[in-house]
C-alpha positions in Angstrom: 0.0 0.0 0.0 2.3 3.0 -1.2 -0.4 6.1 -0.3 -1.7 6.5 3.2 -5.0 6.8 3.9 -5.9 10.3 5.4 -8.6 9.4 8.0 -9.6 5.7 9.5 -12.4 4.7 11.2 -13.1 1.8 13.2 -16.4 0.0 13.2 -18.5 0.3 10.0 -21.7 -0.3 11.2 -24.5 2.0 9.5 -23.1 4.7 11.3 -19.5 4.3 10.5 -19.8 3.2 6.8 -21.7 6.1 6.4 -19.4 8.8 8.5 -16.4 7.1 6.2 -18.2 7.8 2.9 -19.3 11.2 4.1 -15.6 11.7 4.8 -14.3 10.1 1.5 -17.0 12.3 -0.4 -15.1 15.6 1.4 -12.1 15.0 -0.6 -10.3 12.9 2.1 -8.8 9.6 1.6 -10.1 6.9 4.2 -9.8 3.7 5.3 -12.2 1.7 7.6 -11.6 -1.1 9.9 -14.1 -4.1 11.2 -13.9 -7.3 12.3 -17.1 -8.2 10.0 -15.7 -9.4 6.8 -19.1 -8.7 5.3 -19.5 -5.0 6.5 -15.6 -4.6 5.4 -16.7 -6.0 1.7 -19.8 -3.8 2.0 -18.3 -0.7 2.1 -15.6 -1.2 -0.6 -18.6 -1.9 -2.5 -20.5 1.4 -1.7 -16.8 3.3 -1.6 -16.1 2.3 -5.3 -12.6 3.6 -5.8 -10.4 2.3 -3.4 -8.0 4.9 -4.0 -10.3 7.0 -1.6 -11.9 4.8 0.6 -10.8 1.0 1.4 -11.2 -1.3 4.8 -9.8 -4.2 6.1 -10.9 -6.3 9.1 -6.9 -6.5 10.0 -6.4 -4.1 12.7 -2.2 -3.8 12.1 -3.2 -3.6 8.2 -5.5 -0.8 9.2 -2.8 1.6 11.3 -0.3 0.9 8.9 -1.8 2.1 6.0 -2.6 5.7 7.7 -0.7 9.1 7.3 0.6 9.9 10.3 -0.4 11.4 12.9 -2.7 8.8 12.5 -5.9 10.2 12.7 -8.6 7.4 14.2 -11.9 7.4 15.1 -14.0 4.5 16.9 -18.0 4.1 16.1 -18.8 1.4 18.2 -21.4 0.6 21.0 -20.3 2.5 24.6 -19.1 0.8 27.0 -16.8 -2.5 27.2 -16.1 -2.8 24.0 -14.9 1.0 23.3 -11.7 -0.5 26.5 -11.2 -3.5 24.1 -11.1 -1.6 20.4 -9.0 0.7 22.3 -6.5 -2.3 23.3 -6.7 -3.8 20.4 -5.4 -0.5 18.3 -2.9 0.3 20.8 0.0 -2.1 20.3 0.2 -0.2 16.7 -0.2 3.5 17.8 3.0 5.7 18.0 3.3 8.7 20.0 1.4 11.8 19.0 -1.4 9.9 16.8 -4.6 10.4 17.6 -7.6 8.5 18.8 -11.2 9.8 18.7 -14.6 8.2 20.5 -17.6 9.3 18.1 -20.2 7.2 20.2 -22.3 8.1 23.3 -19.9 6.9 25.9 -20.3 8.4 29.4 -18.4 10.8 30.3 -16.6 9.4 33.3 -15.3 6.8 31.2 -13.6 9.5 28.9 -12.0 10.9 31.2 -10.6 7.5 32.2 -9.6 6.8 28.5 -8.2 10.2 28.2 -5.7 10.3 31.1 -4.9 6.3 30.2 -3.8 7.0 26.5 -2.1 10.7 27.5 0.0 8.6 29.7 1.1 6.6 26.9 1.7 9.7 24.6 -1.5 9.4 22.5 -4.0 12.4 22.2 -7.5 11.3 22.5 -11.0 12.9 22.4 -14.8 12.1 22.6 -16.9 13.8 19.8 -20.4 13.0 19.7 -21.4 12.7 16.7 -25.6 13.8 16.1 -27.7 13.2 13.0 -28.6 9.8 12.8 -27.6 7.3 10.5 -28.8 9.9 7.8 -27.0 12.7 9.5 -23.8 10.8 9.4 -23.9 10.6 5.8 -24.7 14.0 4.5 -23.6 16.4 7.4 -24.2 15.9 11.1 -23.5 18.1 14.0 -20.4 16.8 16.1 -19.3 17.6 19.7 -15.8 17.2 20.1 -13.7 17.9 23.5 -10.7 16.4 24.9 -7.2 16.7 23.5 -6.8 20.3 21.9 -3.7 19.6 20.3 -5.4 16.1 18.8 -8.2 18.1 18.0 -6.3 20.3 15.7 -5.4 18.0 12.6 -8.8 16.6 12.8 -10.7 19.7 12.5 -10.3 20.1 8.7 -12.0 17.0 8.2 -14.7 17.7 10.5 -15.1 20.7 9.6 -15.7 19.6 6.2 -18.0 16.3 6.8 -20.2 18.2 9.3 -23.7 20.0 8.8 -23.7 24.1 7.7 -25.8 26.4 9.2 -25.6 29.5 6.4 -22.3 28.2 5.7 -20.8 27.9 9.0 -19.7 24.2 10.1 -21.6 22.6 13.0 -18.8 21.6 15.1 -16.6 23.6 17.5 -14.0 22.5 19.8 -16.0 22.7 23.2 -13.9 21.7 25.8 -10.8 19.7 27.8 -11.2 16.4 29.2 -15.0 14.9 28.1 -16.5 18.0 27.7 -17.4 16.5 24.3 -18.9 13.9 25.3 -20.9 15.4 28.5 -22.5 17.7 25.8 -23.7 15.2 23.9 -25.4 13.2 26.9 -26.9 16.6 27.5 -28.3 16.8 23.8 -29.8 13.2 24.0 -31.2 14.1 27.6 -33.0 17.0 25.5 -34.1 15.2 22.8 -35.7 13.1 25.1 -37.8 15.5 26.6 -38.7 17.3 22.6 -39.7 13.9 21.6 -42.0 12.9 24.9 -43.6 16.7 24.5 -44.3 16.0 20.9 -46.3 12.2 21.5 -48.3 14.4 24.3 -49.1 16.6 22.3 -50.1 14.3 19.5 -52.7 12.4 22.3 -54.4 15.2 23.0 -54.9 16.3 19.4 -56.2 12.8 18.9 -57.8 12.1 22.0 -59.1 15.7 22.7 -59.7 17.2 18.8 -60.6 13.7 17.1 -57.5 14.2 14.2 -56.9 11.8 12.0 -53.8 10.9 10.8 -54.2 13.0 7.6 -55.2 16.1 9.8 -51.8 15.6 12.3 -49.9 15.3 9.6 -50.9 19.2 7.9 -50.7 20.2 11.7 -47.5 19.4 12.0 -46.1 20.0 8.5 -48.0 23.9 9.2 -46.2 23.8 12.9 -42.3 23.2 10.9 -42.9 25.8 8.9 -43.6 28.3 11.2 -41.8 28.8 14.6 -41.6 25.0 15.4 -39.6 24.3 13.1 -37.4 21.3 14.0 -36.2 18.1 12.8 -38.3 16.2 15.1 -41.7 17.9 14.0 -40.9 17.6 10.5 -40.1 13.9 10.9 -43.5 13.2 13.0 -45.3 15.1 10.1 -44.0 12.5 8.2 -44.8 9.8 10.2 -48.5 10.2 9.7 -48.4 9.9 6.3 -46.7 6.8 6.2 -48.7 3.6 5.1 -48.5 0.5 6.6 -47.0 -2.1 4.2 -47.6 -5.4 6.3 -51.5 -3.9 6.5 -54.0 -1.6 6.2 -54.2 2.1 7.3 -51.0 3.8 8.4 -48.1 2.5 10.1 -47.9 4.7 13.1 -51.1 3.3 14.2 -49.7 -0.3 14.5 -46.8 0.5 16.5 -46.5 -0.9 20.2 -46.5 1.6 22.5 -43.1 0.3 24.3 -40.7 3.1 23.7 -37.4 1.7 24.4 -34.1 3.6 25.8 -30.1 3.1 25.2 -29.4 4.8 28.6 -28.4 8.6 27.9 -31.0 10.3 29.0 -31.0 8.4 32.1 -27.8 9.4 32.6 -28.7 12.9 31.6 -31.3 12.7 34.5 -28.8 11.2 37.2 -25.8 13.5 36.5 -28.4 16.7 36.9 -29.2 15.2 40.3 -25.5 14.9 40.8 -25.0 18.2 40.2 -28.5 19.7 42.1 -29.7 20.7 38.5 -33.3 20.7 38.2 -34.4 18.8 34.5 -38.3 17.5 35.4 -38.9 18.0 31.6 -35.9 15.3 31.1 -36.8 13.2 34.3 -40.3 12.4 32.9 -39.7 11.5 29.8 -37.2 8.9 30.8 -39.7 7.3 33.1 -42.5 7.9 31.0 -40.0 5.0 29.0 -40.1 3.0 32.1 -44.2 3.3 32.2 -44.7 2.5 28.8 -42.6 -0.7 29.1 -45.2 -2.0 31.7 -48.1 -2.7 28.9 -49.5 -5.7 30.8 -49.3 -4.3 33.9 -51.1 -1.3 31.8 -54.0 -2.8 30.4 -54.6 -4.4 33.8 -54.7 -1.6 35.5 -57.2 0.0 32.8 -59.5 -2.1 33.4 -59.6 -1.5 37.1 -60.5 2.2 36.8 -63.1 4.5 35.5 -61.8 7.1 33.4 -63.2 10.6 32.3 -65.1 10.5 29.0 -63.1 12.9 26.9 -65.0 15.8 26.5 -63.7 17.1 22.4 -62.9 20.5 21.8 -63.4 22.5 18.3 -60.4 21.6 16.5 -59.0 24.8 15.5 -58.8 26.4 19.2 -57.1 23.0 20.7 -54.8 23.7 17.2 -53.8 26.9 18.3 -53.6 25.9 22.1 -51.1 23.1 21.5 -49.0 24.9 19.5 -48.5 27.4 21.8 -47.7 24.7 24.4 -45.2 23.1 22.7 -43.4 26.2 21.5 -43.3 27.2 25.7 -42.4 23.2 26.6 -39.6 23.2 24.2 -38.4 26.4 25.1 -38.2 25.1 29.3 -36.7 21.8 27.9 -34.1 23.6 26.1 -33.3 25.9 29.4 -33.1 23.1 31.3 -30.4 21.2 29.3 -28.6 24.3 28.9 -28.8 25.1 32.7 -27.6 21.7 33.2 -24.4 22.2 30.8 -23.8 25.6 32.6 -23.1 24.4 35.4 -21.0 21.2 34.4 -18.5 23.3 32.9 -18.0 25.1 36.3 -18.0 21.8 38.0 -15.8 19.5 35.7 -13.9 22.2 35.0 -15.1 22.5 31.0 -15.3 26.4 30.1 -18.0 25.8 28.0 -19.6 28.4 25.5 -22.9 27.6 25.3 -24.0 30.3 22.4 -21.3 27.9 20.7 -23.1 25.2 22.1 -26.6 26.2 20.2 -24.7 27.5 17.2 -24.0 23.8 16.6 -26.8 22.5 17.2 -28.7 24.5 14.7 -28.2 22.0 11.5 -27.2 18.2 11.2 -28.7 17.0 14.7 -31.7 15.6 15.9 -32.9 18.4 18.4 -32.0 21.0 15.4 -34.4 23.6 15.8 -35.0 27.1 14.7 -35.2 28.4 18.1 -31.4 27.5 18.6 -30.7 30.8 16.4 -32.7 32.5 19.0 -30.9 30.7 21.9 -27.7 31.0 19.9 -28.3 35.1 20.1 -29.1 35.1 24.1 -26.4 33.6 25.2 -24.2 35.5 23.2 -25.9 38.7 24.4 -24.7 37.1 27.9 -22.3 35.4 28.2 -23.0 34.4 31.6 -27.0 34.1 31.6 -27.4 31.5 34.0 -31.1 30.2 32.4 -32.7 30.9 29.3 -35.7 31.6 31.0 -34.0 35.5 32.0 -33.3 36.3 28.7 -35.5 39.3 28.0 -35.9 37.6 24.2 -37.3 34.5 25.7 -39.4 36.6 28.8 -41.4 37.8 26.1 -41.7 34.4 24.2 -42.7 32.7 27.6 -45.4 35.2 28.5 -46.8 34.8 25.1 -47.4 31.3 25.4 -48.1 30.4 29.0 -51.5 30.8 29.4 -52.1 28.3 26.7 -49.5 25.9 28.2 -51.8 26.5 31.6 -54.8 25.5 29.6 -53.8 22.7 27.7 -52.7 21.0 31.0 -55.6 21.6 32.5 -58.0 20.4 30.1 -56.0 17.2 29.9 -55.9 16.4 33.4 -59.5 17.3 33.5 -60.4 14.4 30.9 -57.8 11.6 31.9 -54.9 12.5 29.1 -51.6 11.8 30.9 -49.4 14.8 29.8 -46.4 14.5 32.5 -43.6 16.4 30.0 -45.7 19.3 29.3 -47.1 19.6 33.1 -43.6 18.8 34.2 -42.9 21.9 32.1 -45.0 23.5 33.6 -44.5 23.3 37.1 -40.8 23.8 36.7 -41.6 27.7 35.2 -43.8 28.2 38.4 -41.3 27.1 40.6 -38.4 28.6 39.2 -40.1 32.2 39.1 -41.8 32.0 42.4 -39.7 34.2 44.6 -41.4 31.9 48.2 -41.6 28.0 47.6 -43.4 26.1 50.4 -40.2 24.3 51.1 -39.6 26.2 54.2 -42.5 23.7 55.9 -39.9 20.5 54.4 -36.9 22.9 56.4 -39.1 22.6 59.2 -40.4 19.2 59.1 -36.4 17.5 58.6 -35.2 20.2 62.0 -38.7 18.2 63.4 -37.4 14.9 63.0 -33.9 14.8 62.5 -32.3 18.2 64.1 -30.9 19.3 60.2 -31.5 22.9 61.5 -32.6 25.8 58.9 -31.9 28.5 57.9 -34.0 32.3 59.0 -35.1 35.0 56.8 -34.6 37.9 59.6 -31.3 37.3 60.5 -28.0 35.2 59.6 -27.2 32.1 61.3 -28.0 28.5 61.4 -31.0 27.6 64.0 -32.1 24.4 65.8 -36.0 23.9 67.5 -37.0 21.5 70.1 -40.3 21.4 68.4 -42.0 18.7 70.6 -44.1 20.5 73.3 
């Protein structure tokens, strides 16, 4: 093999091949690396020229026919098998090459991997890589953080593979150590929430307005083109059109009703609680994952209860009220996240940007949204805005929107439609602008029980009761 490849890529799943050939399209030579002899064949297949993209399931094959500094990323399932790719590539390394994680790995473990490999001279970074298998081929939005000197002969590439937003790349070096990585947790943790909002919102049309599937799919195709706009309500647009081809009617209406979960917005959810970062919007919609996996335990429990007949409401006033509560439910999901990654970087030490964070977001990923431009512009406007929710931009959006958020939640608690992201939603915006929380009863009650003391409004100090008379 006289030329060197410029970029390799280990594990050519749909994912990988794709990344590689979205690489390979960019003008840079690349050369992937599986243990699958059929995925290796497949993408010489798809690659065509091999002078520009080749593979090989021979892992010294595959680090000897890179340019150095070897420039190597790993697609592969987090976890166990990111330790053993990582062993197996090492013995063939050289000092000042470079190894990248592009999958969702938590970000404890980066840091582990990153101190390991620094130690042995090798520069190493977690970029997560957003867009879907789709994304990966034609431009997706990538999080990289970790080794800035690594970082440096890789941006190029990335640069050039990744999603533009009016012509500006959708990547950004974001941080030291995993800040990469912790980013993209945060982003999954968000999409979360955007997708549980939109299946709410899509019961109560049903339930509440009687839509059928053609009439949620124009109300949601209206809703993208206006200030909604967002990959995941253009995509659930589309869902509704789309006819079942093992029956009759459309497909969405034959799908089980167990959402399943690969574990990053749980750990979204825990690391907020870590930190004492308040994400209810996130919270539910992980367990609202849990519920839905208890179907039997569902239909029993169905049949035990009475529920409200749903009392249907003229369909273009409950149009106009969900919209406007799921433009102010994506904007508290968004703040949350956002708080969330505000204070990680203080914490872990990341000096994140988070305008840069929302600039990247804007194109290529899943929670890509036309409200990041607005985000994008607030935090810019302040650099150290603690929550979205006290940017005067997004005061006025809030107040605009509220009262139909207020309504909407009511009128589906009234009739029995479980809405726990949008009311979660909800109740975090009350609580987080109410200036005297009750909580000075739970202060009292833990001094009761316990002697944990509490803390006066009239004067400083910390104060004990014997409350028993």
């Amino acid at each position: 093999m006289e030329d060197k490849y410029d970029f390799g890529l280990i594990g050519l799943g749909v994912m990988g091949r794709n990344f590689i050939l979205n690489v390979a399209d960019n003008g840079f030579t690349s050369f992937g690396n599986d243990l699958d002899e059929e995925k290796v064949n497949a993408l010489k297949k798809e690659g065509g020229d091999l002078a520009k993209v080749n593979a090989t399931s021979d892992v010294k094959t595959f680090v000897a026919g890179l340019s150095t500094p070897r420039k190597i990323m790993m697609l592969v399932p987090a976890g166990k098998i990111v330790d053993a790719v990582i062993e197996g590539v090492l013995p063939y390394l050289d000092e000042g090459d470079i190894l990248i994680d592009g999958g969702n790995s938590f970000f404890t473990d980066t840091d582990r991997r990153e101190a390991y490999l620094r130690e042995k001279g090798i520069h190493f970074f977690g970029a997560g890589v957003s867009g879907g298998a789709k994304g990966a081929r034609l431009g997706p939005s990538i999080m990289p953080g970790g080794s800035k000197e690594g970082y440096a002969p890789v941006q190029p590439i990335f640069e050039a593979v990744a999603a533009k937003y009016e012509g500006e790349p959708c990547v950004a070096y974001l941080g030291p150590k995993s800040a990469g990585n912790y980013v993209k947790m945060v982003h999954n943790g968000i999409e979360y929430g955007l997708m549980q909002l939109t299946s709410e919102i899509y019961d109560v049309l049903k339930k509440g307005g009687d839509f059928n599937n053609d009439e949620l799919h124009a109300t949601f195709a209206q809703w993208n083109a206006g200030r909604l706009q967002s990959f995941l309500v253009e995509i659930t647009s589309e869902i509704f059109e789309k006819e079942d081809d093992l029956g009759e009617g459309r497909l969405v209406d034959q799908i089980l009703d167990k959402a399943k979960q690969k574990g990053t917005g749980k750990w979204t959810s825990q690391n907020a609680m870590d930190l004492g970062i308040p994400v209810p919007s996130i919270d539910i919609a992980v367990s609202m994952r849990e519920i839905s996996a208890l179907k039997d335990e569902r239909i029993h429990a169905d049949a035990l209860y009475d529920r409200p007949t749903v009392e249907t409401m003229d369909k273009a006033q409950l149009e106009k009220m969900a919209e406007e509560a799921l433009y102010f439910s994506f904007i508290v999901t968004y703040a949350q996240g956002l708080h969330q990654l505000a204070d990680a970087s203080r914490e872990y030490g990341y000096d994140l940007d988070i305008a840069t964070i929302a600039k990247i977001w804007r194109a290529g990923c899943i929670i890509r949204a036309g409200l990041l431009a607005d985000i994008t512009q607030a935090f810019k406007a302040d650099t150290e805005l603690p929550n979205l929710l006290l940017s005067p931009t997004f005061v006025k959006k809030i107040q605009s929107t509220v009262a139909a958020a207020r309504e909407l939640v009511a009128y589906a608690a009234k009739n029995g439609i479980p809405v726990p992201g949008l009311s979660n939603s909800l109740t975090y915006f009350d609580a987080y602008t109410t200036t005297r929380l009750p909580l000075n009863l739970i202060q009292a009650q833990r001094d009761y029980f316990g002697s944990h003391t509490y803390e006066r409004l009239d004067r400083e100090g910390i104060f004990h009761t014997e409350w028993e008379v």
